[in-house]
C-alpha positions in Angstrom: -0.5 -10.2 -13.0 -3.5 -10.0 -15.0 -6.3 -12.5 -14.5 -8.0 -14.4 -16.8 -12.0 -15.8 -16.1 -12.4 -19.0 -18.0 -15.8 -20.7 -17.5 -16.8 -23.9 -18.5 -20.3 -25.1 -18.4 -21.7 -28.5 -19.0 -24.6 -29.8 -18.7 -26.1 -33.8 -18.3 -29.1 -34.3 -19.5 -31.3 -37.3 -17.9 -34.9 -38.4 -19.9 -37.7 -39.0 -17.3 -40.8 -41.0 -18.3 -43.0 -39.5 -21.4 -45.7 -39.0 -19.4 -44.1 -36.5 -16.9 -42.0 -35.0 -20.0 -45.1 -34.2 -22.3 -44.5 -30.8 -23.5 -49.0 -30.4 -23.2 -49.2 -30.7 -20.1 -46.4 -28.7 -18.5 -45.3 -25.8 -21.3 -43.4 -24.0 -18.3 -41.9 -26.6 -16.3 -40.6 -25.2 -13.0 -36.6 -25.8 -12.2 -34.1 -25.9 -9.0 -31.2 -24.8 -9.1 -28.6 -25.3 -5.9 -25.4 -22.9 -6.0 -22.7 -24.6 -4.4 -19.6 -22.3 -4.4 -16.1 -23.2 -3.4 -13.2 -20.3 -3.3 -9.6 -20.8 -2.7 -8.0 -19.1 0.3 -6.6 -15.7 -0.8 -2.7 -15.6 -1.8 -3.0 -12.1 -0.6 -3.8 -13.1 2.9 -1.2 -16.4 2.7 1.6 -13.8 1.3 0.6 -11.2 4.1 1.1 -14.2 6.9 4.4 -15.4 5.5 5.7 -11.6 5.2 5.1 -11.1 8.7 6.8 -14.2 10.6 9.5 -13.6 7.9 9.3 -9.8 9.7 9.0 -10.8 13.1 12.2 -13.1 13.1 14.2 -10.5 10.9 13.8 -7.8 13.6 14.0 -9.7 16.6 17.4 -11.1 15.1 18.2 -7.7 14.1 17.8 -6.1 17.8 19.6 -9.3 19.1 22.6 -8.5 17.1 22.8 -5.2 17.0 22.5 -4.9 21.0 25.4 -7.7 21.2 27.5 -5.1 18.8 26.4 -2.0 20.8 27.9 -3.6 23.9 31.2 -4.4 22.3 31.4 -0.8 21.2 30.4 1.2 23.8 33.2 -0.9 25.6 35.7 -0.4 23.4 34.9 3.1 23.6 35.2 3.8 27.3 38.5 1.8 27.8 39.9 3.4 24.6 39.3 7.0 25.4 40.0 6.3 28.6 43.4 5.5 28.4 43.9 7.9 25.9 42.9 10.1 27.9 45.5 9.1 30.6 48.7 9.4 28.2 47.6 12.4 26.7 47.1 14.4 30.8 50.9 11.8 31.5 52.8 13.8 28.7 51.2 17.0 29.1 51.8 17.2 33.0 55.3 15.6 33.0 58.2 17.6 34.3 61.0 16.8 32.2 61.7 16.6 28.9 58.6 18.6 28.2 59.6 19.1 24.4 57.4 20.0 21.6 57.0 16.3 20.6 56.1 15.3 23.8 53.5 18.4 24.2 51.8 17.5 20.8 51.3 14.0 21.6 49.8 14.3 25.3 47.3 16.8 23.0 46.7 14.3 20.2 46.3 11.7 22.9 43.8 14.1 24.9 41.4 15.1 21.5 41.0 11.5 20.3 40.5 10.0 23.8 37.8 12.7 24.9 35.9 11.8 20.8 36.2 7.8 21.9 35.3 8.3 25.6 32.2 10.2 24.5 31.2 8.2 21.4 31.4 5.0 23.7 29.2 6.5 26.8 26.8 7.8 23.9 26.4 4.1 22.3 26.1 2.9 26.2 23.3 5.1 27.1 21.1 5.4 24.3 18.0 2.8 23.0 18.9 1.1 20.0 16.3 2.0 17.4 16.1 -1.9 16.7 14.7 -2.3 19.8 12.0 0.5 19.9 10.8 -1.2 16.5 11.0 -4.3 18.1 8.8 -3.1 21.1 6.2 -1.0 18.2 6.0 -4.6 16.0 5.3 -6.9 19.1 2.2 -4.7 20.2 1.3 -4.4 16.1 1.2 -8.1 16.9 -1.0 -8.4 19.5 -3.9 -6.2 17.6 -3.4 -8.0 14.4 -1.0 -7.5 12.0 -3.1 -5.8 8.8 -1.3 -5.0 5.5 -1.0 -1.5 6.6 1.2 -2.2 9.9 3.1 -4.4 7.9 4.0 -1.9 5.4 4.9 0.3 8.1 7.4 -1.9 9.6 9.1 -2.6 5.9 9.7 1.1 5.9 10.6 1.3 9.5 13.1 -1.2 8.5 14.5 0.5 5.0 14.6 3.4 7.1 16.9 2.0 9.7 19.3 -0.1 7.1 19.8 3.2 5.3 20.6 5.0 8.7 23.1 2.3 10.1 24.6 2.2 6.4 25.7 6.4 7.1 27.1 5.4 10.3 29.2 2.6 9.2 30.1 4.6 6.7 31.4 7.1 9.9 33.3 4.2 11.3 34.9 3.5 8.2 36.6 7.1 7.9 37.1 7.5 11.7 39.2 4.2 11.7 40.9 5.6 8.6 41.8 8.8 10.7 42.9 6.7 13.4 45.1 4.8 11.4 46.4 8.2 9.4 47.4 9.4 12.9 49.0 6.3 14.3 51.0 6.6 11.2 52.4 10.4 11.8 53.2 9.4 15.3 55.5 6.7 13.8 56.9 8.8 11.0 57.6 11.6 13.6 58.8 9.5 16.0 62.6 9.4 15.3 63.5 12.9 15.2 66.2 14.4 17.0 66.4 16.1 20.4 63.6 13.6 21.9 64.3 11.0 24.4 64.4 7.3 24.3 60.7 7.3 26.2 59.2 9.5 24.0 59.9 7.1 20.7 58.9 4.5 23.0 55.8 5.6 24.0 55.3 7.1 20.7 56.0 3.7 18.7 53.8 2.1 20.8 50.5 4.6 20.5 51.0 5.1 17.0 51.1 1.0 16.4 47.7 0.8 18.2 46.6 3.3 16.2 47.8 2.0 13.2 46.3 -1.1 14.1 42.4 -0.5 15.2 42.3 2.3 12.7 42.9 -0.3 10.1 40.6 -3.0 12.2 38.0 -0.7 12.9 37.9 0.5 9.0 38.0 -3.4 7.4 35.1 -4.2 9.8 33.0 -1.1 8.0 32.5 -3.0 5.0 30.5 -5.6 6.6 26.6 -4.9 6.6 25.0 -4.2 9.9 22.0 -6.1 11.4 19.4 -3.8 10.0 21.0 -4.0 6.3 21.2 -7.8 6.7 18.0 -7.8 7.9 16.4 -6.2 5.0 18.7 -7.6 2.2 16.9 -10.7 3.2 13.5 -9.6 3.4 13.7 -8.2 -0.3 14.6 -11.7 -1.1 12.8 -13.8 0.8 9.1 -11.8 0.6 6.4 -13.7 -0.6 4.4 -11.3 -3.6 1.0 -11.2 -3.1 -0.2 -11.6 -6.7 -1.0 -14.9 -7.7 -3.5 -17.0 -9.3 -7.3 -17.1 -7.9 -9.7 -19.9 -8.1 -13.7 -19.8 -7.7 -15.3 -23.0 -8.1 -19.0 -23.2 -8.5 -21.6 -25.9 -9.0 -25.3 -25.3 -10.1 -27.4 -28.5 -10.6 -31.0 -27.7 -12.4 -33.8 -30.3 -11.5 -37.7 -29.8 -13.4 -40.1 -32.2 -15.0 -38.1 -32.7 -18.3 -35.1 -34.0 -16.7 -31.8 -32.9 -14.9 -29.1 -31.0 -15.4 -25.6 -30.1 -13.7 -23.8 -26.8 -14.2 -20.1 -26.2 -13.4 -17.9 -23.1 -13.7 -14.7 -21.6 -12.7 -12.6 -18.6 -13.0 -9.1 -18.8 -12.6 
């Protein structure tokens, strides 16, 4: 926004007695003049304040969520391979029937529960990036937060929502793939020459597939706590430009009289 300086001047003019005003015997009458200056505080500095408690509770929310989401995950993904895991090493060990539908789900079973088992011990181990930001804005905090650190941290945080956007985006065709394969393990469960425990068993997998595939990719399409987080600040940042006030008073004093100057830019 471009500023605009408008001054305004006036000046009161008092008449003192005609014998301390004659022009004779003071030609260069000697004047005071007392500044008096007032400024408004800065919007860049009020903006700058408001941007960062709007920061510090968007990323402490952020980590809060994100770590309650992690949890739920990396749970999901233990049990999940886990069991997996369990029918796939059940049909490939098992003595009788031991047909080709059986061998080729204990190795379905065996390849998707060894990807869950190890995505979920890989989301239980690791340090959510939320929470390293987290821990870098809180000491930012401590030393005073300048326009530079706060900049930092809004690209910290555009950084992260664009990040968690490519993994959700991961999630959303993993769940698909789930669901694709719980849906050949019901279309290739009634075929001939297989026993009643095998369409059973394979009815039952390839509904749970069916039915966290399709869970897991519905639940993509909602932001993560880093998108949120900065969908918000975008709308919710106070700009720095603004208007600017300088007030300023100047009163004049001499031997011809007295005199008050005001001006302001705005």
């Amino acid at each position: 926004m471009r500023s605009a300086a408008i001054w305004i001047s006036t000046l009161v003019v008092g008449a003192l007695p005609a014998s301390l005003a004659s022009a004779e015997e003071d030609p260069a009458p000697a004047s005071v003049v007392i500044g008096t200056e007032q400024r408004a505080p800065s919007p860049t500095s009020e903006a700058l304040t408001a941007n960062a408690a709007l920061m510090d509770r968007l990323l402490t929310t952020a980590n809060e969520k994100t770590r309650r989401e992690q949890k739920f995950a990396a749970a999901a993904g233990i049990v999940g391979g886990s069991t997996l895991i369990g029918l796939g090493a059940w049909r490939l060990t098992e003595v009788e029937p031991q047909s080709q539908f059986s061998r080729g789900l204990g190795v379905m079973f065996m390849t998707l529960g060894a990807a869950d088992l190890t995505t979920g011990i890989f989301v239980a181990t690791r340090v959510a990036h939320e929470t390293r930001r987290l821990e870098r804005w809180e000491k930012a905090r401590e030393d005073g937060i300048t326009e530079l650190e706060l900049a930092r941290a809004e690209g910290e945080l555009l950084s992260s929502a664009e990040s968690r956007e490519g993994e959700r985006l991961l999630v959303r065709w993993n769940g698909l793939t789930h669901a694709l394969a719980g849906v050949f393990v019901l279309a290739l469960s009634p075929v001939p020459n297989t026993t009643r425990t095998d369409r059973v068993s394979a009815y039952i997998v390839g509904g749970l597939f069916v039915g966290t595939g399709f869970a897991a990719f519905g639940l993509s399409f909602r932001p993560t706590p880093s998108e949120a987080a900065w969908t918000e600040y975008q709308a919710n940042k106070v700009s720095g430009a603004g208007q600017q006030l300088s007030f300023r008073l100047s009163p004049s004093v001499s031997r011809h009289g007295f005199g008050l100057g005001m001006s302001g830019t705005f």
